[in-house]
C-alpha positions, 0 to 999 in steps of 0.5 A, a space after each residue: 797059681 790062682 789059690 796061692 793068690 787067693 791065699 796071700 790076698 787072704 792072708 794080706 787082709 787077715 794082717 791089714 785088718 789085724 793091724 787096724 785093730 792093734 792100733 784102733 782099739 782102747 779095749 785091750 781084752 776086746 783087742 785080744 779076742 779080735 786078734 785071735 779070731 783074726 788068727 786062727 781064721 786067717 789058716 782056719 785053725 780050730 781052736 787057740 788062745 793068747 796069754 800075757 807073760 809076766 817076768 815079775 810073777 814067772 807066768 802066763 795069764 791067758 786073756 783071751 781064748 776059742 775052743 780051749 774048754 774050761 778046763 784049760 789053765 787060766 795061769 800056766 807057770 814058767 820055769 826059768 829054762 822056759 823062759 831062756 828057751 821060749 826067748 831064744 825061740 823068739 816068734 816062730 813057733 814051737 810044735 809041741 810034740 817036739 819040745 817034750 823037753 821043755 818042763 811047761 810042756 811036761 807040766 801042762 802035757 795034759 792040758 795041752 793033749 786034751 785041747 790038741 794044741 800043736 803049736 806054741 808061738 812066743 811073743 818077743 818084741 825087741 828082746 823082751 818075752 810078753 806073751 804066747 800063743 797056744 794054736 789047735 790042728 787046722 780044720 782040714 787035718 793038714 800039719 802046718 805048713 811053712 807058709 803057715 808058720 810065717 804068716 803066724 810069726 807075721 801076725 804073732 808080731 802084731 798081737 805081741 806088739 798090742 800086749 807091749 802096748 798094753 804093758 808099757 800103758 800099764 806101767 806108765 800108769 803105775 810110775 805115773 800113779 806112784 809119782 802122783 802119790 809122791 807128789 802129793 806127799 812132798 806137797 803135804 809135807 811142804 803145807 805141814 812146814 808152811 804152817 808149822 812156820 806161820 805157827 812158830 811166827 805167831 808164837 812170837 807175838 802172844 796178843 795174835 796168837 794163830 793170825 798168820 793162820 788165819 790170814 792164810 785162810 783168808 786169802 785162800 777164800 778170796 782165791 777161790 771166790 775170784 775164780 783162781 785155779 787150785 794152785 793159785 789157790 793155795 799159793 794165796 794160802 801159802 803167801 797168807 801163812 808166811 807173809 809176816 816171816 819179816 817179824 821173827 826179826 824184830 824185838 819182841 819187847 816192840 812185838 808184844 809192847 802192851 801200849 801203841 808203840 813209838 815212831 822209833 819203834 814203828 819204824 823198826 816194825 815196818 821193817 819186816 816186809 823187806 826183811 820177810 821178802 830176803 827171807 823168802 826169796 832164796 827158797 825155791 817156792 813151788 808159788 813164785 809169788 809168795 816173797 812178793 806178798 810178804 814184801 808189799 802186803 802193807 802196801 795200799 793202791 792210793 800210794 800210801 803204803 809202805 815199804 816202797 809207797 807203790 801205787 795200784 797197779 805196780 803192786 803184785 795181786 797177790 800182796 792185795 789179797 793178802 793185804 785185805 786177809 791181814 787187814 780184816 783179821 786185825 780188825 777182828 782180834 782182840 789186841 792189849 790197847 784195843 777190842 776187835 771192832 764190830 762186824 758193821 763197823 768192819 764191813 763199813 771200813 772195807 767198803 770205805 777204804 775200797 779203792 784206796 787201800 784196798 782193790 774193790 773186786 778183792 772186797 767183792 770176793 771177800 764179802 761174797 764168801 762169807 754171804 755164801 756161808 751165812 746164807 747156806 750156800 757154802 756147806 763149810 763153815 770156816 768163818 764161823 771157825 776163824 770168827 767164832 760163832 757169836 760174831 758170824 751170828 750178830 744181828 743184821 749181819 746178812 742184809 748189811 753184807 747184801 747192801 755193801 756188796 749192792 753198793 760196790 763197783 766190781 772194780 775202779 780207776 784205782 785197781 788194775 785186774 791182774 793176776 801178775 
């Protein structure tokens, strides 16, 4: 009476202590060799080893072992009846010497005679095979008994549980790393589009050739100098790149008019940001805001804009980054009534209109990206790219944007700090 109790304490700890480590450990080959030593000490076994099966493959793969030699196989080949027979089978075990009928045993009998393994135990969970164990004599020569046999199911259990385990982690990590890659296909494809449209856009208008681009580019500067995270980002790239759509609407004769066009015209013209948003609207966008930025990008915080004349805080934040990318790349291209204006004289009109057209922290930011770059700071060289050399390297160019940023306010009464 007292060795049986001493033997269920045993074996109650063995299991206690078995599934601790199933739950605790991230390691799952550290896991394995636990469980088997925790296994075979449990009933003083002499030697043993676990594997984990594959259905894709038709095979074993041992992952951990004690005792086997180098000589035991390392992937052991299942033939679909052994696979029929090892889960109807399920978790009791198998002894070897009886199931000479089984072709795995027929085709490993030397393996399995060398390393005196008497016992076979699959590991089924919830009617699904994921591994075997293969279990040597006991210490003391004795043949197993039932007793035995059970407390190997009930840890069996265990190990079969942490291999599940580790097989559902592994799949969940291909699915999850399949849709990832998918993912990033359909955002590529969708950018592609995206500029693929701005580039159509332009098209339309041969005096601003690649302007939709470059206020994309723009805007996606600012984002990131104001700190936005990555999707922000390229929604403000997105919203630069399509917020002129309104355009494909109006005449080309006013579109590319060589001269200032008339109020007639100009009212036409100033269509396009309602137009762009009706456009834009019905498309599921992955960034909600980008019919807003083509609805109100020539709106001003004084309430001098159009469409709709809103003031400060009422237009989207979004629009504001667009409006200063817009503003700054017609100030910098060449147009049929008008040269692009020099980089103080640029640099001046942002300042000056900081507040009133324009929010001063979105200034801020702008002016902070290109004196990053100037100065070395920022390795990529993309307003170089967009200006073109000559203009990034005019002279005074680094103190005249030190002194506007010195004499900014990071924001004023006529901007509200809002990423809505």
């Amino acid at each position: 009476m007292t060795e049986t109790k001493s033997k269920l304490i045993h074996t109650f700890g063995a299991l206690a202590e078995l599934g601790q480590e199933v739950a605790n450990r991230n390691d799952f080959h550290e896991t394995m060799r636990t469980s088997l030593h925790l296994l075979l000490g449990s009933i003083a076994i002499m030697r043993g080893g676990v594997a984990r099966y594959s259905r894709f493959e038709h095979s074993m793969q041992l992952v951990a072992g004690r005792g086997l030699g180098d000589d035991f196989p390392l992937a052991l080949t299942l033939t679909h009846e052994d696979e029929r027979q090892f889960l109807a089978n399920g978790l009791y075990p198998i002894e070897v010497s009886q199931a000479q009928v089984l072709p795995f045993v027929q085709v490993y009998d030397n393996s399995l005679t060398r390393t005196q393994i008497e016992l076979i135990v699959p590991l089924v969970v919830r009617d699904e095979m994921v591994g075997a164990l293969f279990l040597g004599e006991k210490a003391t020569g004795e043949p197993y008994s039932s007793y035995d046999r059970d407390i190997i199911s009930a840890m069996g259990r265990h190990i079969g549980v942490a291999v599940a385990q580790r097989k559902m982690l592994a799949d969940l990590e291909r699915q999850a790393d399949e849709n990832r890659k998918l993912f990033d296909s359909l955002r590529t494809t969708y950018k592609d589009t995206v500029r693929a449209f701005a580039t159509a856009i332009d098209c339309k208008d041969r005096y601003t050739e690649g302007h939709s681009v470059r206020v994309g580019k723009y805007s996606e500067i600012i984002g990131e100098e104001l700190g936005w995270s990555e999707d922000e980002i390229e929604g403000a790239a997105v919203a630069g790149y399509l917020h002129d759509v309104g355009k494909l609407t109006v005449e080309r004769k006013i579109i590319n008019a060589p001269y200032r066009i008339n109020a007639k015209e100009s009212a036409e013209l100033n269509k396009h940001p309602a137009v762009g948003y009706e456009i834009l609207l019905p498309i599921h966008h992955p960034y909600a805001d980008v019919p807003l930025a083509a609805k109100y990008h020539h709106e001003r915080l004084d309430g001098r804009g159009y469409p709709d004349g809103l003031y400060d805080r009422n237009i989207p934040y979004i629009a504001k980054v667009v409006n200063l990318a817009d503003s700054f790349d017609a100030m910098t291209t060449d147009r049929p009534y008008k040269r692009r204006r020099p980089a103080a004289e640029v640099f001046d009109d942002l300042q000056r209109n900081s507040g009133k057209q324009f929010a001063p922290e979105i200034v801020n930011a702008f002016f902070r990206g290109m004196l990053k770059e100037l100065t070395g700071e920022a390795k990529e060289k993309r307003f170089r790219k967009l200006l073109g050399r000559e203009y990034m390297e005019a002279e005074g160019l680094v103190p005249l944007l030190r002194n506007a940023l010195n004499g900014m306010s990071p924001t004023s009464p006529l901007t509200f700090i809002n990423g809505d």
